[in-house]
C-alpha positions as CSV (number, residue, x, y, z in Angstrom):
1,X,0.0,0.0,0.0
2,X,1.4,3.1,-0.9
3,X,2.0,5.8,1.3
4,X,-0.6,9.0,1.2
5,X,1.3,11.9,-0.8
6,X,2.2,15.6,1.4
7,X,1.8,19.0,-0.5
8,X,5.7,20.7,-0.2
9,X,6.1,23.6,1.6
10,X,5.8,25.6,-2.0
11,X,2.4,23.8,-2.4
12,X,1.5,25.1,1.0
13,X,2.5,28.7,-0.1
14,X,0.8,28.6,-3.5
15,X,-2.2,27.5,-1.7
16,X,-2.2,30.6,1.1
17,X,-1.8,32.7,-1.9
18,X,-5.3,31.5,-4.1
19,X,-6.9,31.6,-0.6
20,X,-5.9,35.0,-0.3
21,X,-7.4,36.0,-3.6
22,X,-10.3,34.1,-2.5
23,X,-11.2,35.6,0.3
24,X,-10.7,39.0,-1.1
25,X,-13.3,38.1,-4.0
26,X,-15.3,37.1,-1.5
27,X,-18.3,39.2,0.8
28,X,-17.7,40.2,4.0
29,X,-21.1,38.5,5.2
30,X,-19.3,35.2,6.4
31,X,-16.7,32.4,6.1
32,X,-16.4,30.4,2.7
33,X,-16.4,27.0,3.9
34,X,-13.8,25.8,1.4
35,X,-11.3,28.5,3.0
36,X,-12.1,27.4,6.1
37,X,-11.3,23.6,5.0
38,X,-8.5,24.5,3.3
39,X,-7.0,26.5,6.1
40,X,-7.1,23.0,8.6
41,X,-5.5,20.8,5.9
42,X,-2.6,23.5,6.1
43,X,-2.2,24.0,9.4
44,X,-2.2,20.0,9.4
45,X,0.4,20.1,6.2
46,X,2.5,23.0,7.8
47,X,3.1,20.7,10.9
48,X,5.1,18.2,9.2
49,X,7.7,21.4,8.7
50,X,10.0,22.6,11.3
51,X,9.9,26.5,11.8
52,X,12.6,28.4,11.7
53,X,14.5,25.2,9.5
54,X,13.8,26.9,6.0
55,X,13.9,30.4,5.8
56,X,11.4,32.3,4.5
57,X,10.9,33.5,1.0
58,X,10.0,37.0,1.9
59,X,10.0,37.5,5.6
60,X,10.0,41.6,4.9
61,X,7.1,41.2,3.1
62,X,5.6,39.0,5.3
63,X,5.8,41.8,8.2
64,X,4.3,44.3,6.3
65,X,1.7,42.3,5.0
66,X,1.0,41.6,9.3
67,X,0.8,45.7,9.9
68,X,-1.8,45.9,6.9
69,X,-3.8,42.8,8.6
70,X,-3.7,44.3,11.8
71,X,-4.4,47.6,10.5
72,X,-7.7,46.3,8.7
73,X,-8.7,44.5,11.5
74,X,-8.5,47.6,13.5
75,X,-10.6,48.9,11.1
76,X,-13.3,46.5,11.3
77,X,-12.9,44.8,7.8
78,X,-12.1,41.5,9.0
79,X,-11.9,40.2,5.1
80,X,-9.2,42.2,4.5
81,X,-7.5,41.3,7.2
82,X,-7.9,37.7,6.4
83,X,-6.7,38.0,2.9
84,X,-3.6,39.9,4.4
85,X,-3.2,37.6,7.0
86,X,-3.3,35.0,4.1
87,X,-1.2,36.4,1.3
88,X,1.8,37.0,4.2
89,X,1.6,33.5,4.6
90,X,2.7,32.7,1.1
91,X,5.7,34.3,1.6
92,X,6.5,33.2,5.7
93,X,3.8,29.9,6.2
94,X,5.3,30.0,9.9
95,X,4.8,33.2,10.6
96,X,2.8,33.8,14.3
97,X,1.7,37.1,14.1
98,X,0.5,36.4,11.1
99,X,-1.5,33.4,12.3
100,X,-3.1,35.1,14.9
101,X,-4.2,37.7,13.3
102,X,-6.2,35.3,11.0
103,X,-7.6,33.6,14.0
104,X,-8.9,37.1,15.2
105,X,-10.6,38.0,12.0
106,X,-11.8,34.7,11.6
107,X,-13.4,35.0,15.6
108,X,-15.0,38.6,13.6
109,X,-16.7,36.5,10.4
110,X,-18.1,34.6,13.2
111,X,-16.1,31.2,12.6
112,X,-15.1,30.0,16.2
113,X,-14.0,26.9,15.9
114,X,-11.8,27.8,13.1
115,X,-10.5,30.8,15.2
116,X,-9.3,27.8,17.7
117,X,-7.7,26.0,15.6
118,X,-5.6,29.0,14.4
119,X,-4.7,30.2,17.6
120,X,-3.7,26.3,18.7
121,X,-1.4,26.9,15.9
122,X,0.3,30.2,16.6
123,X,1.5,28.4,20.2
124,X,2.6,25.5,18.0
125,X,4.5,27.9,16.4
126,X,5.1,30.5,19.0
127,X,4.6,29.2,22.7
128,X,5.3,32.0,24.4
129,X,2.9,34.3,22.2
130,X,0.6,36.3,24.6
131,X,-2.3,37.3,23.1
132,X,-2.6,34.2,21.2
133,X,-2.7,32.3,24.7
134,X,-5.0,34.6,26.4
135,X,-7.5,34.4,23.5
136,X,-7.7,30.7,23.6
137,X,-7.7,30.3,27.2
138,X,-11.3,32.8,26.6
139,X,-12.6,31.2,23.4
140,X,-12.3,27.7,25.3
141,X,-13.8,28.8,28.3
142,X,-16.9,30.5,26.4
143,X,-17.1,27.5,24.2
144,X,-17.5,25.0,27.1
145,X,-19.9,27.2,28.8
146,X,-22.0,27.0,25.4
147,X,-21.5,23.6,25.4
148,X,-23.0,23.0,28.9
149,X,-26.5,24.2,27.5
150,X,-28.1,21.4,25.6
151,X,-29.1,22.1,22.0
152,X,-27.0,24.9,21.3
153,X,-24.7,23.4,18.3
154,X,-26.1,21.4,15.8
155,X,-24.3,18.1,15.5
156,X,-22.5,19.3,12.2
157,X,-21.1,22.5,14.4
158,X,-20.5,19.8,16.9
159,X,-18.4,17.6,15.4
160,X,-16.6,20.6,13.6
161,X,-15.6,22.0,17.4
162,X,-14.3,19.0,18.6
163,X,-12.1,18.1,15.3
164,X,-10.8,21.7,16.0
165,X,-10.1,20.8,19.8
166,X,-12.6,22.8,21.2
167,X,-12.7,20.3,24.3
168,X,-9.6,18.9,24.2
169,X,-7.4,19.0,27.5
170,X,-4.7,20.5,25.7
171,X,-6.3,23.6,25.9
172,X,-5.5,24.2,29.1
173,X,-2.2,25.6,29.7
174,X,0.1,26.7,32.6
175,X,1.0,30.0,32.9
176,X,3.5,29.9,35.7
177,X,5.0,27.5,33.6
178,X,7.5,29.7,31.7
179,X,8.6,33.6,32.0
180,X,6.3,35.9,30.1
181,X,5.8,39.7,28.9
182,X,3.1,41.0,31.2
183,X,0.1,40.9,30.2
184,X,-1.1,44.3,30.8
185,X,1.4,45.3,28.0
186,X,-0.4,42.8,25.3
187,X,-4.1,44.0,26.3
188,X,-6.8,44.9,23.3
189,X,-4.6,45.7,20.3
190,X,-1.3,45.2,20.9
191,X,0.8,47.7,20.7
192,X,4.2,48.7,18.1
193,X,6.8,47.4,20.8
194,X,5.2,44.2,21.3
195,X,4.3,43.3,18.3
196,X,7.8,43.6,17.1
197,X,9.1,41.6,19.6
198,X,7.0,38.9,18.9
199,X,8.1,39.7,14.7
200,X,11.8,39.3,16.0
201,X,11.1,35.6,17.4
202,X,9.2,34.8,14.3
203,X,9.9,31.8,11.9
């Protein structure tokens, strides 16, 4: 039996770039499912790569293209910070501020569960990112209190949460377990100094 075929890393940054064009083509209304589908095969794909092993094919571009996301986020056009977010990958795929700020636009469409599983990814990535902790230690929390009240998910949203690790132990993480920035410093928005340092640690 043969064994299954893996897209390369290029594949991987060809793909973030026709997603990218995708979601800028697309309305602002919600998330197209086959972005949303195609943005968990790569974080599966990406895992099989080590960051910080290949370098980057453009990791100046990939920084600007982070400000712009974060600046359209900022201004409430969460599809144009996706499509940012999304084109930076094609040219740093292990890039966590660039992840995050995807999961963040994706929590604005509306798209929880693939908010999750892009901010589980930015602390593969990035263990030590704030923001990214702190918004999955919240999304988890909310999420299990929905899921305490009976017929709130349909079983399809269901099964899509718990694929994304919505209630997976692994969720919860220790704080005391490692130095960090303080978190006052990283709260709302974060701000020019901290955001480079995180830029600075990036793949």
């Amino acid at each position: 039996m043969s064994e299954p075929t893996h897209p390369s890393l290029q594949d991987l940054l060809d793909a973030f770039e026709r997603l990218a064009e995708r979601v800028a083509a697309a309305p602002n209304s919600r998330l197209d499912p086959f972005v949303s589908g195609s943005l968990r095969r790569a974080c599966e794909e990406l895992r099989r790569f080590i960051p910080g092993l290949d370098v980057p094919p453009d990791a100046d571009a990939a920084q600007f293209l982070a400000r712009a996301a974060y600046a359209a986020l900022e201004d409430g056009d969460s599809r144009e910070a996706l499509a940012r977010a999304l084109r930076g990958l094609s040219f740093a795929p292990h890039h966590p501020g660039l992840f995050f700020v995807a999961a963040s636009a994706c929590f604005e469409y509306g798209a929880v569960e693939d908010a999750i599983r892009l901010l589980r990814h930015t602390l593969w990535i990035h263990p030590g990112h704030v923001a990214a902790r702190r918004d999955l230690e919240a999304l988890s929390a909310y999420m299990r209190e929905r899921w305490s009240k009976p017929g709130d998910f349909s079983a399809e949203q269901e099964a899509a949460m718990r694929e994304a690790g919505v209630f997976d132990s692994e969720l919860t993480f220790n704080f005391d377990a490692e130095p960090m920035a303080d978190p006052q410093a990283d709260d709302g928005v974060r701000d020019e100094a901290s955001f480079d340092d995180d830029e600075e640690r990036a793949a």
